[in-house]
Kinemage of the C-alpha trace (Angstrom):
@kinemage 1
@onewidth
@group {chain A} dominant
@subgroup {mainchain}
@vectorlist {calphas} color= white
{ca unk a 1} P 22.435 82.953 -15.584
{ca unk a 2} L 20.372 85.789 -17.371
{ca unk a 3} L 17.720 84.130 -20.186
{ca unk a 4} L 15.866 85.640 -22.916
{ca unk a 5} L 13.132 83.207 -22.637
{ca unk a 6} L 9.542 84.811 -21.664
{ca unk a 7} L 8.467 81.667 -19.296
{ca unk a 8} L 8.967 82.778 -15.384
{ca unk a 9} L 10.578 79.773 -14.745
{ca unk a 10} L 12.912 80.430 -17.254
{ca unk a 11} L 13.599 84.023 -16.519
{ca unk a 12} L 14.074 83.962 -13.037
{ca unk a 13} L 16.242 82.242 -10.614
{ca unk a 14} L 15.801 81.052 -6.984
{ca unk a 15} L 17.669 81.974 -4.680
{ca unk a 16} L 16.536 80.989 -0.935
{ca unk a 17} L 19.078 80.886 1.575
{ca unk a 18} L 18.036 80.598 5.675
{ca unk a 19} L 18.752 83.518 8.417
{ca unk a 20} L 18.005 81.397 11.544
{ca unk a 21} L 16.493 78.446 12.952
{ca unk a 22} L 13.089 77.990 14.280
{ca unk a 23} L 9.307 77.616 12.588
{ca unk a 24} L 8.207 79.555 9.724
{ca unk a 25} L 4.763 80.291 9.993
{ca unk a 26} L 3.465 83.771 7.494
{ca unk a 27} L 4.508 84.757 4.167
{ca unk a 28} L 3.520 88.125 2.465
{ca unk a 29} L 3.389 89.442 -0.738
{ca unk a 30} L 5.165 92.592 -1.104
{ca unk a 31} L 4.936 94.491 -4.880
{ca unk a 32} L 7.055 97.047 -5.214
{ca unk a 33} L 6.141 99.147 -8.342
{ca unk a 34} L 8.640 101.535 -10.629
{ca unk a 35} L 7.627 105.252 -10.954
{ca unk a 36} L 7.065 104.081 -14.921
{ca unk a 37} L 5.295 100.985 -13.912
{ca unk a 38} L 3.036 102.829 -11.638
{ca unk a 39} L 2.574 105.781 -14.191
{ca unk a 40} L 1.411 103.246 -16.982
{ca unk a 41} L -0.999 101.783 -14.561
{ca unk a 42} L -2.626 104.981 -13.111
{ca unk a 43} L -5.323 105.944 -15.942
{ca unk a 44} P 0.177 74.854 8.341
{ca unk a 45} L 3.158 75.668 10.917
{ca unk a 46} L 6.381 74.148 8.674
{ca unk a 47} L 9.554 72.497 10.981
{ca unk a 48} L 12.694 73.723 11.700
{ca unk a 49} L 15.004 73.708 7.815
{ca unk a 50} L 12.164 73.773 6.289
{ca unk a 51} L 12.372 75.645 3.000
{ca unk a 52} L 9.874 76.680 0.892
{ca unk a 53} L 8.352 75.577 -2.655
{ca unk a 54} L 10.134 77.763 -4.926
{ca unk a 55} L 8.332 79.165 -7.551
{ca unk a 56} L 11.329 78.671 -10.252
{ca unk a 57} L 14.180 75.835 -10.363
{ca unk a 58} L 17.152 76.607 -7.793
{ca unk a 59} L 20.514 77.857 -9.454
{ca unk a 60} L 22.605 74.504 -9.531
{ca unk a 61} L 25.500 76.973 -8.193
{ca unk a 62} L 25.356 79.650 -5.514
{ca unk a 63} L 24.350 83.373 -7.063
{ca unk a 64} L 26.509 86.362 -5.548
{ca unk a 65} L 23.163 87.263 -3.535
{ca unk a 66} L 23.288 83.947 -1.518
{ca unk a 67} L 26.621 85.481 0.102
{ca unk a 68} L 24.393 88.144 1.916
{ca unk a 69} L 25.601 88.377 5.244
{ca unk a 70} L 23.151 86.859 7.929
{ca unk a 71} L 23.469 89.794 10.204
{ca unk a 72} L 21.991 92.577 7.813
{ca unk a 73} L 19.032 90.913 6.926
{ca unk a 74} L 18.313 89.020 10.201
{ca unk a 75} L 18.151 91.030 12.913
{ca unk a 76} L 15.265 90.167 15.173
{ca unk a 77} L 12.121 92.494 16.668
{ca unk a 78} L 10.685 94.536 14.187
{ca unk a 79} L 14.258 95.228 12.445
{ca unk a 80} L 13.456 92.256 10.385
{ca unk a 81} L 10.494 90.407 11.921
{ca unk a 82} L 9.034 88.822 15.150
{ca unk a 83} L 11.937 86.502 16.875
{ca unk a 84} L 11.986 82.957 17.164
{ca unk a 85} L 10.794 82.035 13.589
{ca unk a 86} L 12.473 80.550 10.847
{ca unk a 87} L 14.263 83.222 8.891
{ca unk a 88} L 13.992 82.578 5.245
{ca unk a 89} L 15.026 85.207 2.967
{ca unk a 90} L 14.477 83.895 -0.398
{ca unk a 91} L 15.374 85.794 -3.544
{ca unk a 92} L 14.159 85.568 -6.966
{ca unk a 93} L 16.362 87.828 -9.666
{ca unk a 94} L 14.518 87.669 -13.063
{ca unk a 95} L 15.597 89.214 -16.374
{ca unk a 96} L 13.144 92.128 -16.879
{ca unk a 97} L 9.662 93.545 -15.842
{ca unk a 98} L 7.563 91.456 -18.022
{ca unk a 99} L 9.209 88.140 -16.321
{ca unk a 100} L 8.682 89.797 -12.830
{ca unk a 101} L 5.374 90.018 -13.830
{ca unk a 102} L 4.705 86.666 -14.914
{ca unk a 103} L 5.989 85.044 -12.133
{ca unk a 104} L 3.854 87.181 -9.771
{ca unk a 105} L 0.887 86.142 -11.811
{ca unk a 106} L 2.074 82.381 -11.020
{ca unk a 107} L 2.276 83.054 -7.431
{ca unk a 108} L -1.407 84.064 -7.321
{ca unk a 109} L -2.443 81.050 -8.787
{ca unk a 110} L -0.428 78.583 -7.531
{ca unk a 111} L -1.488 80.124 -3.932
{ca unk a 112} L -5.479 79.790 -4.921
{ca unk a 113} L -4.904 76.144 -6.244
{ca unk a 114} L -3.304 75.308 -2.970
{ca unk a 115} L -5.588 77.532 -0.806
{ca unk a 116} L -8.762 76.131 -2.358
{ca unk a 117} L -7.388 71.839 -1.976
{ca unk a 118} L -6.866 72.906 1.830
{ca unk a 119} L -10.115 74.614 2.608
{ca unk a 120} L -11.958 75.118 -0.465
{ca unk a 121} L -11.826 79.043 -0.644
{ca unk a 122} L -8.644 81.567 -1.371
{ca unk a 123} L -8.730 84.833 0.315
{ca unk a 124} L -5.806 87.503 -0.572
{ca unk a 125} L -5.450 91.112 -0.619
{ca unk a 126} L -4.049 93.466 -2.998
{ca unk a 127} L -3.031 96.874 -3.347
{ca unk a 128} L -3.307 100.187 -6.344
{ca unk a 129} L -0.412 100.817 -8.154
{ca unk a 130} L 1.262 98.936 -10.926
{ca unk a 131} L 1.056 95.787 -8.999
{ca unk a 132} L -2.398 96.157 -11.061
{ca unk a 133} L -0.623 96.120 -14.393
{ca unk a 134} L 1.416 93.024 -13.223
{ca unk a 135} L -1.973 91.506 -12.250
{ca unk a 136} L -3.779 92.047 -15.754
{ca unk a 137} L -2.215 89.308 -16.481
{ca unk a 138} L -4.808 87.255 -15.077
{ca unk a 139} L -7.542 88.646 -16.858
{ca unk a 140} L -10.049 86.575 -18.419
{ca unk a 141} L -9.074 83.309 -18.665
{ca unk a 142} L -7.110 81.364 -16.068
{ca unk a 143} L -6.892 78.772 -13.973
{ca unk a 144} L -8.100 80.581 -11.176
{ca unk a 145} L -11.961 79.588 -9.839
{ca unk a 146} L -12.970 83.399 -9.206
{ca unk a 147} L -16.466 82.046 -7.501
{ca unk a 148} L -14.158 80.111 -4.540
{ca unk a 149} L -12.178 83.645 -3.923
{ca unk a 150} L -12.431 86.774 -1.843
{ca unk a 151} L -10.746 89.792 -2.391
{ca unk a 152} L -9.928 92.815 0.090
{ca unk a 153} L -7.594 95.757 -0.287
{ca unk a 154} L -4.165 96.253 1.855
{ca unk a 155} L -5.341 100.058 1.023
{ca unk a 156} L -7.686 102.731 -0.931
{ca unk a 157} L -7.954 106.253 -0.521
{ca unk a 158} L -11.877 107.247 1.011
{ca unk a 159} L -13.451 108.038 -2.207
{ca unk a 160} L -16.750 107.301 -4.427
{ca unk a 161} L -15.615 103.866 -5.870
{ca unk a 162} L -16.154 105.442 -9.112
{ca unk a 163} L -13.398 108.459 -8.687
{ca unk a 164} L -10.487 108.553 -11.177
{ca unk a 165} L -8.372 108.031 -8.404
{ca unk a 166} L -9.931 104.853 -6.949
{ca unk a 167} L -8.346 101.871 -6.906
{ca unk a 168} L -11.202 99.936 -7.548
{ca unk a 169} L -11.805 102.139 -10.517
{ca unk a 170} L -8.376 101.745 -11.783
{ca unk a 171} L -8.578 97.357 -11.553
{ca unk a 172} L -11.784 97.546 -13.321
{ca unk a 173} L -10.726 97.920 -16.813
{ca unk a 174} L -7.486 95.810 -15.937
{ca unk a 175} L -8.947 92.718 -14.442
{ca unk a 176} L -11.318 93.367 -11.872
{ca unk a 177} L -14.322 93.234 -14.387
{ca unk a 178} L -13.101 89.779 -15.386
{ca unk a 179} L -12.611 88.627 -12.518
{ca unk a 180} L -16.040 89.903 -10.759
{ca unk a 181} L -18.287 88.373 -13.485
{ca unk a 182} L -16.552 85.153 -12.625
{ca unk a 183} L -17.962 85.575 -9.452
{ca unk a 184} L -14.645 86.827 -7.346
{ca unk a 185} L -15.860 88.467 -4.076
{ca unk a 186} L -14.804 91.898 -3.338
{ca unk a 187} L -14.758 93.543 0.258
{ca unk a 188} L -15.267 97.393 -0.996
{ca unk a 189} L -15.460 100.613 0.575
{ca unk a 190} L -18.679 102.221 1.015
{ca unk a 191} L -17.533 104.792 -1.408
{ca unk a 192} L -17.592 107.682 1.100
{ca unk a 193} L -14.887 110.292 1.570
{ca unk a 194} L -15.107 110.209 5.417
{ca unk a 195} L -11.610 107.769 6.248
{ca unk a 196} L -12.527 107.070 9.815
{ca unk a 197} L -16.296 105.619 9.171
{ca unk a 198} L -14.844 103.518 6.573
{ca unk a 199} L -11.709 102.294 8.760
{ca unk a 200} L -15.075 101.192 10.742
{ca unk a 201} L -16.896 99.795 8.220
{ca unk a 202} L -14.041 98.357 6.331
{ca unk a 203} L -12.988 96.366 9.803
{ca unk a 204} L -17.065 95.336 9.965
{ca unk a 205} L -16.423 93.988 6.740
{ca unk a 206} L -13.543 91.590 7.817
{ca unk a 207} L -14.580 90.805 10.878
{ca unk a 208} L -17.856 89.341 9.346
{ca unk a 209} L -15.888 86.768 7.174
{ca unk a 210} L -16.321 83.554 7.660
{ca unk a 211} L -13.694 81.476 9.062
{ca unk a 212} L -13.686 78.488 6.179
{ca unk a 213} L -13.236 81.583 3.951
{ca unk a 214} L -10.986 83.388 6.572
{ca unk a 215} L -9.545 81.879 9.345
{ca unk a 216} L -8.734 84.029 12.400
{ca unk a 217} L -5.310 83.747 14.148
{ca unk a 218} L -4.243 83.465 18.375
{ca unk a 219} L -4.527 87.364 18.315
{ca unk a 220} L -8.146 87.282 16.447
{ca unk a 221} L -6.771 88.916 13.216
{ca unk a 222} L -8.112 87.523 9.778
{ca unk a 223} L -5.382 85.379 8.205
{ca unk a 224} L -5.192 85.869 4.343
{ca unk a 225} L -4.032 83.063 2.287
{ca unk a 226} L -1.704 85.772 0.146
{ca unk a 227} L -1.456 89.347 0.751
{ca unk a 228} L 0.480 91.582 -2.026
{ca unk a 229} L 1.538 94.871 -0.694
{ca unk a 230} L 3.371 97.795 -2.193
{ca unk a 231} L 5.714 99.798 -0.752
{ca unk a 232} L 7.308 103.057 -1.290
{ca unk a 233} L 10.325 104.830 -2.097
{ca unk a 234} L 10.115 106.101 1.454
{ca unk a 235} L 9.256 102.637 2.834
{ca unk a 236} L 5.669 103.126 3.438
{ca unk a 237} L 3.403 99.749 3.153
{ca unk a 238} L 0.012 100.307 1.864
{ca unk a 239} L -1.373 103.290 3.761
{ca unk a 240} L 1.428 103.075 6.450
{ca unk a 241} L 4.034 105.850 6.344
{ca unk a 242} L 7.308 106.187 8.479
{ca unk a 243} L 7.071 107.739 11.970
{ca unk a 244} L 3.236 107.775 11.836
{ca unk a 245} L 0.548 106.899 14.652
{ca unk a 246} L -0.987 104.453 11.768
{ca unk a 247} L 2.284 102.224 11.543
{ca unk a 248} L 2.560 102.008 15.211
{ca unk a 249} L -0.853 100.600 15.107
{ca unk a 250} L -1.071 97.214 17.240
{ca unk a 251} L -4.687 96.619 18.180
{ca unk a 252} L -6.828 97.432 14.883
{ca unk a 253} L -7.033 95.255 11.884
{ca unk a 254} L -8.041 98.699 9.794
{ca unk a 255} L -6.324 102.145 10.522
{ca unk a 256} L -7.489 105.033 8.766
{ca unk a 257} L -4.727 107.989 7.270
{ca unk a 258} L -6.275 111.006 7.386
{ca unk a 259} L -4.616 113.804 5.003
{ca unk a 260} L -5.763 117.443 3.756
{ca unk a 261} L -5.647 116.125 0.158
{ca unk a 262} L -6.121 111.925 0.150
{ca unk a 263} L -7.160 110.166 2.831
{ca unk a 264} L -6.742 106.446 2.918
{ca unk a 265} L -7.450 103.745 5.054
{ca unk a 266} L -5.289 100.761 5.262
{ca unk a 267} L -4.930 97.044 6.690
{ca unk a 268} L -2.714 97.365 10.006
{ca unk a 269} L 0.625 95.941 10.157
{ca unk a 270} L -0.488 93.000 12.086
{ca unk a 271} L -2.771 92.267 9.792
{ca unk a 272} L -0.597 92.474 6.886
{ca unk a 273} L 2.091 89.845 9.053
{ca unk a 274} L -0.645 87.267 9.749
{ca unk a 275} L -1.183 86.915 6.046
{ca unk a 276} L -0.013 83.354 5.323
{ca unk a 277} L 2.203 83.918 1.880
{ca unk a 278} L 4.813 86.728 1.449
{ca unk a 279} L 6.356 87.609 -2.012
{ca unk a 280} L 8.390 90.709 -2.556
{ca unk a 281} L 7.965 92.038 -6.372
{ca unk a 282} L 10.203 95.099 -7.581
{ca unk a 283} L 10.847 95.639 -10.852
{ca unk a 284} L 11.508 98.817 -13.507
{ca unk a 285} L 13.097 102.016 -13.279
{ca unk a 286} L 12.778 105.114 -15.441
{ca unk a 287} L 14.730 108.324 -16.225
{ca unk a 288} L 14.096 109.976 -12.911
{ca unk a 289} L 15.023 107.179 -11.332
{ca unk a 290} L 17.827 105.071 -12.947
{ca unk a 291} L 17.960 102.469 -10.468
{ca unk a 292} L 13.865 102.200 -9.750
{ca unk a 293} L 13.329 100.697 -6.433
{ca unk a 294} L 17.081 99.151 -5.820
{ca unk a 295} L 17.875 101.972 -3.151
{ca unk a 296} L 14.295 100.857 -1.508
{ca unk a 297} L 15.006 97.254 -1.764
{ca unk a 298} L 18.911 97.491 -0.059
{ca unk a 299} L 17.096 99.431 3.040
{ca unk a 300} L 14.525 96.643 3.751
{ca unk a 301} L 17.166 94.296 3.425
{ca unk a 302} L 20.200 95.200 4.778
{ca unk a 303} L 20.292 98.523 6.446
{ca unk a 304} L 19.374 99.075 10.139
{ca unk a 305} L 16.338 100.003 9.967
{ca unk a 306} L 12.989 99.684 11.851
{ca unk a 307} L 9.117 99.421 11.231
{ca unk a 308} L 9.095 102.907 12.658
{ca unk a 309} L 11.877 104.486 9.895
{ca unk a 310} L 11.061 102.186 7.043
{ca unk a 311} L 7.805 100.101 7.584
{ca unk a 312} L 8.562 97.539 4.470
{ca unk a 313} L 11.591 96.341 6.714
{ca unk a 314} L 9.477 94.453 9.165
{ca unk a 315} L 8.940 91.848 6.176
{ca unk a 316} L 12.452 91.543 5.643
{ca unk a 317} L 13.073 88.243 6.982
{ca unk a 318} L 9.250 87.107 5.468
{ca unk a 319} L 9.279 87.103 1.807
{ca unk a 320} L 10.430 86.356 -1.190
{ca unk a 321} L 11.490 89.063 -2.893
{ca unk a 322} L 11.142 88.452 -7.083
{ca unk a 323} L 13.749 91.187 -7.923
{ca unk a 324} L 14.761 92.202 -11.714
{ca unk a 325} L 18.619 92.785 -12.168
{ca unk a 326} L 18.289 96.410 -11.476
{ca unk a 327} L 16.230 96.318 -8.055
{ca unk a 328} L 19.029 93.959 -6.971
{ca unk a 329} L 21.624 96.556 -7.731
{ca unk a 330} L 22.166 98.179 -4.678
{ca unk a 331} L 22.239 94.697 -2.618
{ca unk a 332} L 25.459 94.942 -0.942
{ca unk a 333} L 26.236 91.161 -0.888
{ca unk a 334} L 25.895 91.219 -4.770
């Protein structure tokens, strides 16, 4: 049932329901930003049935989503995620952008308070984009101790920090600022415009972490407590485009995306899997593009797709996706 109340947990409705059996052990968090949205921000191991906290109270009855047939959103490998863990595809469908927003900004901090009581520091990443409007929401004041956290970015193009086009530069009149003078650690780029030296640097940076701060996992790749990652109309995940060397990327915790006109570098898709939490955010459309994200959203759910054709579908079957009505649109078991 749709609300006009501005509280998250009023606004948005759980809706988990399980693909498979087995032991749920990552979670990222996906954002998926809205051409508009984007253009106003530019200037331990659980057992098996096991279902996760959700962030808003369950709908007493089952929503059209939960009918979502098991078979489109859980197939195995990287059509939907490594086999032989729990399959939880939970779905959050909120009123509007604003309540999308809030209860992303509740995710972060309910992830830092529970971070910090298990090991006394929250790491995360985040990416550009308007998942940095969403996050101004956690400027200033909150209940968020900045001085216990570490911050990285899921990707940034190779430019002096203080470029127009830097993400960095972009989050510091948003929150960054706040947060930073709080005492928030921030793993930056060196500022150059030379993509491979800071793919190098950048995985220097990680790599140096301490474990209390961030753990490493069997494969020796640095375990975030959250991770929020946007992806693209095309699919792409942070700095990972279809049918690219860069997505194929097993080995490296850092790949670097070099381009005539923007190059990037960008945590690998291991990396990004290994993070511990996984939301998926999409909210907002605009004229362009009636239905924002919803034709985005129904391929990394339910179309046969691959990490290869549309990377954001190798988290299908590892988030929870906090969906507004009109990113849900296209859903076929709607």
């Amino acid at each position: 049932r749709r609300t006009s109340r501005s509280s998250p947990e009023a606004a948005c409705a759980s809706l988990p329901f399980s693909l498979s059996g087995g032991m749920l052990s990552r979670a990222i968090l996906l954002v998926i930003a809205a051409p508009a949205a984007a253009a106003a921000a530019s200037p331990g191991p659980a057992s098996a049935g096991f279902v996760p906290a959700p962030i808003s109270p369950q709908l007493a009855s089952p929503h059209p989503l939960l009918s979502a047939r098991a078979g489109a959103l859980g197939r195995a490998g990287l059509r939907g995620g490594a086999a032989g863990g729990l399959r939880m595809a939970n779905i959050e469908v909120c009123d509007d952008v604003e309540s999308v927003g809030k209860a992303l900004c509740k995710v972060v901090e309910e992830s830092a308070q529970q971070a910090m009581e298990e090991k006394g520091h929250f790491a995360f990443t985040i990416p550009g984009g308007s998942i940095l409007k969403m996050l101004s929401g956690l400027s200033g004041k909150s209940s968020i101790d900045w001085s216990k956290a570490t911050m990285a970015w899921v990707n940034h193009r190779a430019v002096p920090l203080d470029d127009e086009t830097s993400t960095d530069f972009k989050a510091q009149s948003l929150f960054l600022k706040s947060w930073e003078e709080q005492g928030l650690n921030v793993i930056k780029l060196t500022g150059s415009t030379d993509a491979v030296k800071e793919e190098e640097a950048y995985a220097a940076a990680l790599k140096s972490l301490p474990t209390d701060v961030c753990p490493l996992n069997s494969d020796k790749l640095p375990v975030f407590d959250l991770s929020l990652i946007g992806m693209g109309t095309d699919g792409h995940i942070g700095s990972l485009y279809p049918n690219t060397p860069a997505v194929a990327e097993k080995s490296k915790t850092v790949v670097s995306v070099v381009k005539p006109a923007s190059s990037s570098i960008s945590l690998s898709l291991p990396v990004m899997l290994a993070s511990k939490k996984i939301v998926v955010a999409s909210a907002g459309k605009s004229e362009k593009y009636p239905l924002g994200k919803a034709e985005g959203v129904a391929r990394a759910l339910e179309k046969d797709e691959t990490s290869d054709s549309f990377p954001a579908s190798a988290l299908r079957d590892k988030a929870l996706w906090i969906l507004d009505q009109d990113s849900a649109a296209l859903l076929k078991s709607k």
